[in-house]
PLY file of the C-alpha trace (Angstrom):
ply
format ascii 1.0
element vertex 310
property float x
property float y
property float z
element edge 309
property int vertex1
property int vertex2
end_header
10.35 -86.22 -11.69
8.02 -85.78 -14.86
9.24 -83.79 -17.66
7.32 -82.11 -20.19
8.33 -82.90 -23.61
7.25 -80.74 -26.28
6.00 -81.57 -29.28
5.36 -79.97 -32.50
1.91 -79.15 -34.44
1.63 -78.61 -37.63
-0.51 -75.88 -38.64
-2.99 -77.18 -40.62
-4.79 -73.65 -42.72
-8.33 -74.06 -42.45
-10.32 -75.09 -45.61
-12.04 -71.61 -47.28
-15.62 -72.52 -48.73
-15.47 -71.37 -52.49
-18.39 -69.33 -51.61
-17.26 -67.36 -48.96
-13.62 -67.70 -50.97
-15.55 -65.68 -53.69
-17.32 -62.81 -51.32
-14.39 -61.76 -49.89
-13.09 -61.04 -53.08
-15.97 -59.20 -54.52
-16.01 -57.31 -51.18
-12.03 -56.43 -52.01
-12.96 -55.91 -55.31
-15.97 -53.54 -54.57
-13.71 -51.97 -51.86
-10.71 -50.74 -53.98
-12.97 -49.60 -56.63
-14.48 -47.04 -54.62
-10.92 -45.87 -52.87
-9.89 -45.98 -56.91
-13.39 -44.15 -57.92
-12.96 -41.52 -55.04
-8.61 -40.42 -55.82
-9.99 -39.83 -59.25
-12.33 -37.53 -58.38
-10.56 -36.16 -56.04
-7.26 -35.60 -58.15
-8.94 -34.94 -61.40
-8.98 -31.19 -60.68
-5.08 -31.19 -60.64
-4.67 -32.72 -63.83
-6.96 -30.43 -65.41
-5.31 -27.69 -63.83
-1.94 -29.35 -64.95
-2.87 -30.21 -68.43
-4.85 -26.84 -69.18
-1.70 -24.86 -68.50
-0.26 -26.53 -71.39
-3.31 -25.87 -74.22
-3.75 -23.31 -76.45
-7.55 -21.31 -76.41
-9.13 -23.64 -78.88
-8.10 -27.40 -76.63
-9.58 -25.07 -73.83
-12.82 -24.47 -75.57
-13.07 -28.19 -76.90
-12.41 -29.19 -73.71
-9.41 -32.08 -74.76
-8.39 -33.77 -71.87
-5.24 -36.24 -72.87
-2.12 -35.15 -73.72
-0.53 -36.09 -77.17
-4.24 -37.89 -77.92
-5.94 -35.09 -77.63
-3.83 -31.77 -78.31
-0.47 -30.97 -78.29
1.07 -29.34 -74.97
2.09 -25.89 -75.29
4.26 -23.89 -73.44
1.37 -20.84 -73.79
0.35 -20.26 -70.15
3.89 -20.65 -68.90
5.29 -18.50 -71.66
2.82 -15.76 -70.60
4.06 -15.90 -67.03
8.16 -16.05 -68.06
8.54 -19.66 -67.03
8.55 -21.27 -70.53
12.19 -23.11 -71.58
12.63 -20.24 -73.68
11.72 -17.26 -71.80
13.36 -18.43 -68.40
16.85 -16.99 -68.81
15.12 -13.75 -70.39
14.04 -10.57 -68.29
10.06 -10.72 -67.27
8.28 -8.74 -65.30
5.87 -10.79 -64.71
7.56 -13.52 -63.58
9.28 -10.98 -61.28
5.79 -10.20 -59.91
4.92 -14.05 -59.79
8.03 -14.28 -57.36
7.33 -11.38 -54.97
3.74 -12.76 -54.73
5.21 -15.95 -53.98
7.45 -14.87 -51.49
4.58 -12.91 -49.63
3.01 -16.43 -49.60
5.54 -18.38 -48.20
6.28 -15.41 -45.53
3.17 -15.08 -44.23
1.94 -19.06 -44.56
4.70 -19.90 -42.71
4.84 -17.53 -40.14
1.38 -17.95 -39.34
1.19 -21.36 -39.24
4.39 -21.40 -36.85
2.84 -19.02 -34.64
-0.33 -20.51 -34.59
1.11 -23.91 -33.51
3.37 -22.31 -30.35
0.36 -20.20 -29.39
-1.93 -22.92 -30.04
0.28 -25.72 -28.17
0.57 -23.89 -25.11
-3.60 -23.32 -24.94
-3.59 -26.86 -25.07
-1.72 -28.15 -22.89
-3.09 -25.78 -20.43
-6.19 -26.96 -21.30
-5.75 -30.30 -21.04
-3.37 -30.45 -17.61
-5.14 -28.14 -15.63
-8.44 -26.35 -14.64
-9.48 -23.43 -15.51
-12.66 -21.24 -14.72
-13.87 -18.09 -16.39
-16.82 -16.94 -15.50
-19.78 -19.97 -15.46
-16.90 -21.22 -18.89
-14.74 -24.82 -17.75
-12.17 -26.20 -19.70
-14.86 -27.24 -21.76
-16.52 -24.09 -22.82
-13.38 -22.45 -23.46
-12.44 -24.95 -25.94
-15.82 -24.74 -27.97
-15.34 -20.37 -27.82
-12.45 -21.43 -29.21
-14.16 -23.55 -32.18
-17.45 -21.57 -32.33
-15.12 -18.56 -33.57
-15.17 -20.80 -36.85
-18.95 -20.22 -37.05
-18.44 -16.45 -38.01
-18.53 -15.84 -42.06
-15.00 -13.60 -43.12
-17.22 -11.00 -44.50
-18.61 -10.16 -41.04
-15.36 -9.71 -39.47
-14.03 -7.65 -42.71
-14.85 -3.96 -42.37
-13.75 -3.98 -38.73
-10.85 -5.41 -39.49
-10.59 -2.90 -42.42
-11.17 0.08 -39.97
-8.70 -1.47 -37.08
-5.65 -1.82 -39.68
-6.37 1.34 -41.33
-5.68 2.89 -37.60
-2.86 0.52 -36.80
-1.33 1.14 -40.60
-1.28 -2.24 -41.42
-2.84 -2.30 -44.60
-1.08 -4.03 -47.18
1.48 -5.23 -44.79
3.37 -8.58 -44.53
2.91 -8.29 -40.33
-0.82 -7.60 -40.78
-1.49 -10.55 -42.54
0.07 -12.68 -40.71
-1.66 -11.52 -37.81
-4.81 -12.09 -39.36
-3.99 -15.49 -40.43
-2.68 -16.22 -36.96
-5.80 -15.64 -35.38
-7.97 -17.56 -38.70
-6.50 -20.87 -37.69
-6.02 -21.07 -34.47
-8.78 -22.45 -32.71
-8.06 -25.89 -35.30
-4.48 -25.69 -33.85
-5.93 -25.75 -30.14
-8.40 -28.41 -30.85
-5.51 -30.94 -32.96
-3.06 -30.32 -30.63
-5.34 -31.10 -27.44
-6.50 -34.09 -28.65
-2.79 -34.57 -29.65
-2.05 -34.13 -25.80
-4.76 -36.36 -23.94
-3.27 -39.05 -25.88
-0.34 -38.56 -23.75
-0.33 -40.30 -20.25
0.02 -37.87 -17.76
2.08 -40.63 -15.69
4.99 -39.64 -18.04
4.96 -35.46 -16.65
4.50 -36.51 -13.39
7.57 -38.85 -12.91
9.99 -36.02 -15.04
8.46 -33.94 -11.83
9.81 -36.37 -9.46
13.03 -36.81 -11.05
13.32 -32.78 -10.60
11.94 -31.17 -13.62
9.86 -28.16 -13.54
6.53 -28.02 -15.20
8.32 -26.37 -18.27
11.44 -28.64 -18.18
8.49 -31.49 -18.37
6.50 -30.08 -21.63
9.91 -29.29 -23.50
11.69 -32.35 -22.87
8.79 -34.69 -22.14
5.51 -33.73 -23.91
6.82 -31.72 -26.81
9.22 -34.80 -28.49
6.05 -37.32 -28.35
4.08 -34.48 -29.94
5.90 -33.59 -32.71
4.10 -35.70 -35.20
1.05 -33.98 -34.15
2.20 -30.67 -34.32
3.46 -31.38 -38.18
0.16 -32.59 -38.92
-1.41 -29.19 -37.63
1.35 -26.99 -39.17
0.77 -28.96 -42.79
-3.29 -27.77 -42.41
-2.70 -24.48 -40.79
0.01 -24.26 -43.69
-2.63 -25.23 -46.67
-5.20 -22.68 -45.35
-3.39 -19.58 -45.14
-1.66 -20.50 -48.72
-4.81 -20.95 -49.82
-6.94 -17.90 -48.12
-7.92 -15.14 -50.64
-10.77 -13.26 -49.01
-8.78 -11.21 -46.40
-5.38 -10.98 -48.57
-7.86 -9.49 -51.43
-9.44 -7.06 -48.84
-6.14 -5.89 -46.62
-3.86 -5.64 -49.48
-3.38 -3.49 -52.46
0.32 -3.91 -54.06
2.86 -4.71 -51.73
1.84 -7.42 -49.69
-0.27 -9.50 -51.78
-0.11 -12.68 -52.33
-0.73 -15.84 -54.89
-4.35 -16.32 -54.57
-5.34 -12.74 -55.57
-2.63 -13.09 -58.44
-4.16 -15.97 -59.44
-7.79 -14.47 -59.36
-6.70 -11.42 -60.95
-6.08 -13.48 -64.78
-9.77 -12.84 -64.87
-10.45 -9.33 -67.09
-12.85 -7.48 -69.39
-12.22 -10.05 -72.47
-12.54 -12.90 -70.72
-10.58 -15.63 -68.33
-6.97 -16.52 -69.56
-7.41 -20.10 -68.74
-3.73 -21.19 -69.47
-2.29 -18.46 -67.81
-4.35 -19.01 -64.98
-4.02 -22.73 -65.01
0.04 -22.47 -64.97
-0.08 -19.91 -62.40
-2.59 -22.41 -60.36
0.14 -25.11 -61.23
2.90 -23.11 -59.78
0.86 -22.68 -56.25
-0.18 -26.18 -55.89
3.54 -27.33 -56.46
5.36 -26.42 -53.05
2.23 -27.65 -51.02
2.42 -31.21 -52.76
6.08 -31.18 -51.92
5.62 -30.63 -48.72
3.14 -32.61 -48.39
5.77 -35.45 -49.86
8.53 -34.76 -47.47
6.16 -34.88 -44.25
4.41 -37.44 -44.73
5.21 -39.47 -42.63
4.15 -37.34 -39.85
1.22 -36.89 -41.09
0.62 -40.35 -40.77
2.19 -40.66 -37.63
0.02 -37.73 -36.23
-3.43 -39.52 -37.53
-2.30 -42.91 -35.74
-1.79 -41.74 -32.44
-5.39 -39.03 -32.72
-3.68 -35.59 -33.75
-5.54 -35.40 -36.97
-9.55 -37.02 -37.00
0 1
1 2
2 3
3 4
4 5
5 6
6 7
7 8
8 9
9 10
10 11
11 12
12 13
13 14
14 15
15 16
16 17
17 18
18 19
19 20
20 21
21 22
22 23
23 24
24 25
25 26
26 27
27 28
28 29
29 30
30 31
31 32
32 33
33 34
34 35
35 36
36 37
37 38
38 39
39 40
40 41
41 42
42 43
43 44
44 45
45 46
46 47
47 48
48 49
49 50
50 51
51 52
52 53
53 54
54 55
55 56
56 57
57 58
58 59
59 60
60 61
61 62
62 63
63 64
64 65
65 66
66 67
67 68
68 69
69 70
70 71
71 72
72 73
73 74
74 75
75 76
76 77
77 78
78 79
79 80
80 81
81 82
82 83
83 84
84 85
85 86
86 87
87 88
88 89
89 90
90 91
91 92
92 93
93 94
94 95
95 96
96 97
97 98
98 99
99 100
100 101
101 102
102 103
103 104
104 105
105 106
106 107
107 108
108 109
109 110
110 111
111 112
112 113
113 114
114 115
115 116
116 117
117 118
118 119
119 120
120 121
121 122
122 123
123 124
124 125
125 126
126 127
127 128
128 129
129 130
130 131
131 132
132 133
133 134
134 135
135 136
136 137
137 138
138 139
139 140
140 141
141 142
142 143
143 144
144 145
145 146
146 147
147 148
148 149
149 150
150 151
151 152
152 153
153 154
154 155
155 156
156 157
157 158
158 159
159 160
160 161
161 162
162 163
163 164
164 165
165 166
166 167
167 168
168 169
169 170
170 171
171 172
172 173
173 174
174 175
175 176
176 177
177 178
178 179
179 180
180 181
181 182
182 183
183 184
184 185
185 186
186 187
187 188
188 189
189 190
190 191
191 192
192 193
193 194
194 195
195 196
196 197
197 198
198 199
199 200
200 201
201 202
202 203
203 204
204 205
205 206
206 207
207 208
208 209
209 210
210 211
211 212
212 213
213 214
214 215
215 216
216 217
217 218
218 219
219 220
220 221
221 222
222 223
223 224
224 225
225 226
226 227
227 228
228 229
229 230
230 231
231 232
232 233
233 234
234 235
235 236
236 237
237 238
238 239
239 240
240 241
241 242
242 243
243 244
244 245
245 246
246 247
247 248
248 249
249 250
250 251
251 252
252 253
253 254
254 255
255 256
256 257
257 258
258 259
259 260
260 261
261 262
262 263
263 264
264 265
265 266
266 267
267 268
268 269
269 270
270 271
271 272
272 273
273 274
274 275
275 276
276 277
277 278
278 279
279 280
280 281
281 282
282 283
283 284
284 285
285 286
286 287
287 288
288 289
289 290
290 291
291 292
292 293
293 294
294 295
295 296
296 297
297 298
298 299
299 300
300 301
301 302
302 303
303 304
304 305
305 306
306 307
307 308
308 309
């Protein structure tokens, strides 16, 4: 009988030529200077934003960009909104109308976006588990009409939309606009979310069916736990573009159910832009969507890895 005996190697690391040694660095070097290059450019808008709600006209004119080198902050823009230390405890109305407009932007963001990603899930999954035909359309066509609606410019669709609400009385209405923004990002949510589902194996749906499930029982106990990451992802963008949509909420909207962006957009007037005010006002938007942002991001990342988000 002949027994094996094992012995060890040492692993010997193999010897780097000092030239090569040196272009991998320069090609690490060259790499993280253009990552570091591109967040600057990317973020420098929010900390001028962030910094400009803090000056005073003149550090706005002269265009001073660091704090305490520069100019000294100021508490200007805030103070003109009622969110300064000193005016926070005090009665403002218009920090009063800063908080209904932010309210009508979280209620109909969210909304939306949640019914956006139900709607948009089920199209999906439909179109990605079974066969559909409309016409000369496949499964194929009816995802591009979904896309191509994209293609269309707002201004097109806004005095029909103007004359349909104005018949349904839904102008300047909470429900119309989140109708509106329902419909605005949908076909991303159908696109994310079937991409999202191909990258599940059908194998998995087919034994839950053999074990007894019903096609249902299969997507809401099978499908829709392994898609959840995917489904944050497309919330978090469906999320960012109705926060962020001003056309339509300018158009369908007069007092009642407006919302940040025309607030914001309204600092504008006959003597010129209130940069601070607007600035601060911009700051106060920005801030739930970076927290957000924050606190999911980890399925954000989880829905890029597995092909939710490309």
């Amino acid at each position: 009988m002949i027994v094996a005996e094992e012995t060890e190697v040492d692993y010997v690391e193999p010897v780097q030529n000092p030239a090569e040694r040196l272009r991998r660095i320069l090609v690490r070097m060259l790499i993280y200077g253009i990552l570091i290059l591109w967040a600057v450019i990317c973020l420098f808008p929010i900390y001028w934003t962030v910094t400009t709600s803090f000056k005073i006209a003149p550090d706005v004119m002269r265009s001073h960009l660091v704090p305490f080198y520069d100019f000294m902050p100021q508490w200007l823009g805030w103070r003109s909104l009622g969110l300064s230390p000193e005016t926070i405890f005090e009665t403002s109305t218009v920090r009063e109308e800063f908080l209904r407009r932010f309210w009508n932007s979280v209620l109909t963001s969210v909304s939306a976006s949640f019914l956006a990603i139900v709607i948009g899930s089920l199209a999906a999954y439909g179109l990605t588990r079974f066969s559909y035909k409309f016409g000369p359309m496949r499964n194929k066509d009816i995802s591009f009409f979904f896309l191509s609606q994209l293609i269309l410019p707002p201004v097109v669709l806004a005095l029909p939309f103007l004359v349909l609400y104005k018949e349904l009385a839904l102008l300047d209405t909470s429900i119309g606009l989140i109708l509106l923004y329902t419909l605005m990002v949908l076909p991303i949510v159908i696109w994310i979310m079937r991409d999202q589902f191909r990258a599940i194996p059908v194998e998995l749906e087919e034994a839950a069916l053999v074990d007894g499930l019903s096609i249902w029982g299969a997507f809401l106990r099978i499908v829709l736990p392994i898609s959840v990451p995917g489904m944050v992802a497309a919330f978090i963008l469906a999320l960012i573009l109705c926060w962020n949509e001003y056309f339509f909420a300018a158009l369908l909207t007069s007092t009642d159910a407006k919302t940040l962006p025309v607030m914001v957009a309204s600092q504008t007037g006959s003597q010129g832009i209130n940069w601070w005010a607007m600035a601060a006002l911009s700051t106060a938007a920005i801030g739930p969507l970076v927290i957000v942002g924050i606190l999911l991001e980890r399925y954000i990342i989880a829905g890029m890895a597995t092909g939710a988000v490309k």
